[in-house]
C-alpha positions as a Python dict, from the first residue, in 0.01 Angstrom:
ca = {
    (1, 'X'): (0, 0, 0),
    (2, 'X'): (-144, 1, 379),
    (3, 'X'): (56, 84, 668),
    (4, 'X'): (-22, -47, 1020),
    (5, 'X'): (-111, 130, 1287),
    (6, 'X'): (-109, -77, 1625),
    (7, 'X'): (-297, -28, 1960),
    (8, 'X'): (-342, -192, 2296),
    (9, 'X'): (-646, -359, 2380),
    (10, 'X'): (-823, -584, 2689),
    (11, 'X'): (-1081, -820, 2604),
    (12, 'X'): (-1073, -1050, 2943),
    (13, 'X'): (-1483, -1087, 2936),
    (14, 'X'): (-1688, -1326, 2654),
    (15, 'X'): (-1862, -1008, 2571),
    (16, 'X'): (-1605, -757, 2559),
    (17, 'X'): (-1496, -1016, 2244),
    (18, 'X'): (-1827, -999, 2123),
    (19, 'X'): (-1865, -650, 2114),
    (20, 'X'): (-1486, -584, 1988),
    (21, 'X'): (-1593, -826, 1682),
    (22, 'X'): (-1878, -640, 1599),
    (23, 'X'): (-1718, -279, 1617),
    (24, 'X'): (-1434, -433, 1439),
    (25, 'X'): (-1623, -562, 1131),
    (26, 'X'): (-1761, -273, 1020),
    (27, 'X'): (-1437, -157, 898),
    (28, 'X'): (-1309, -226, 568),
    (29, 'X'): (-914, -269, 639),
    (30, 'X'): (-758, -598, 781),
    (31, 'X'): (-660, -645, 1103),
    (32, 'X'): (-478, -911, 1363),
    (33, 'X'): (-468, -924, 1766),
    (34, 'X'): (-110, -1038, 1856),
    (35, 'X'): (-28, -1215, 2181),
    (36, 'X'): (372, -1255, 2175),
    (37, 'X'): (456, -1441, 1836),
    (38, 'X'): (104, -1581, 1784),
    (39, 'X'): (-212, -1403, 1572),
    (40, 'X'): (-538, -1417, 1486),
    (41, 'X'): (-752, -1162, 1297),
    (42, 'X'): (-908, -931, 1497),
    (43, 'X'): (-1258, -1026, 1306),
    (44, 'X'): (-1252, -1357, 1390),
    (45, 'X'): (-1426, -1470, 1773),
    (46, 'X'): (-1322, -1800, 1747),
    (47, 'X'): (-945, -1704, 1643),
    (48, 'X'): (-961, -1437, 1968),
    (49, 'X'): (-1095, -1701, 2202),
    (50, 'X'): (-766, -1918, 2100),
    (51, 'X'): (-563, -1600, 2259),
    (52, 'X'): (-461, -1559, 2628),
    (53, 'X'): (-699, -1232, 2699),
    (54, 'X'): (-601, -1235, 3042),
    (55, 'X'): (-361, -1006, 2943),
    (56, 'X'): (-307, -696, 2728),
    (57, 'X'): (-324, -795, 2320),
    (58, 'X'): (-158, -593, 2077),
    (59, 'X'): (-395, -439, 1760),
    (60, 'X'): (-232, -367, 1433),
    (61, 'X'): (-482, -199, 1189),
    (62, 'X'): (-357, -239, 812),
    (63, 'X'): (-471, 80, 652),
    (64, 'X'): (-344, 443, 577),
    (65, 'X'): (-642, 620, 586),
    (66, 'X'): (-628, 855, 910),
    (67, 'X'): (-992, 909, 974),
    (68, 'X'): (-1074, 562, 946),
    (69, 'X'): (-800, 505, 1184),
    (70, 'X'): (-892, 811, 1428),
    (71, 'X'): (-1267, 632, 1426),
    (72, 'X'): (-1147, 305, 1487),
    (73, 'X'): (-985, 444, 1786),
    (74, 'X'): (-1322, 629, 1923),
    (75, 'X'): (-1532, 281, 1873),
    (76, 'X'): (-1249, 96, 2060),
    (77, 'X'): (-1262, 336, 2363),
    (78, 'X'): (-1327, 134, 2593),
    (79, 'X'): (-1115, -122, 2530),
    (80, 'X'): (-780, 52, 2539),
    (81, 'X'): (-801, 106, 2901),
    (82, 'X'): (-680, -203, 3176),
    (83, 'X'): (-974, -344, 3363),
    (84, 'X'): (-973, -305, 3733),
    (85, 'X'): (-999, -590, 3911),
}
């Protein structure tokens, strides 16, 4: 059984989607990007570009595995940290 572990993310640039997607698929658990009620999975560009990334979007990672989870976390850096505008 998989637990989920959920992080805050900001994609508000066409690449930063990109580049989350890629990082993303090279792990082997599910996950979904929640905006309010509404998600998509967090592999999917198309089903991120139907989110409003103008503001923060909520990660949940479906898997119990702690160093998969403390390596997601590395690769995602970046985008766990507001964008100054």
């Amino acid at each position: 059984m998989s637990a989920m572990s959920a992080m805050t993310v900001y994609l508000p640039e066409i690449a930063d989607v990109t580049e989350f997607v890629n990082i993303m698929t090279q792990f082997p658990f599910e996950a979904q990007l929640h905006v309010g009620s509404y998600a998509v999975d967090a592999k999917s560009i198309m089903g991120i570009f139907t989110l409003d990334c103008d503001q923060p979007v909520q990660l949940e990672a479906q898997t119990t595995d702690e160093a998969e989870l403390a390596r997601l976390k590395e690769a995602l850096g970046r985008f766990g940290t507001a964008p100054v505008h």
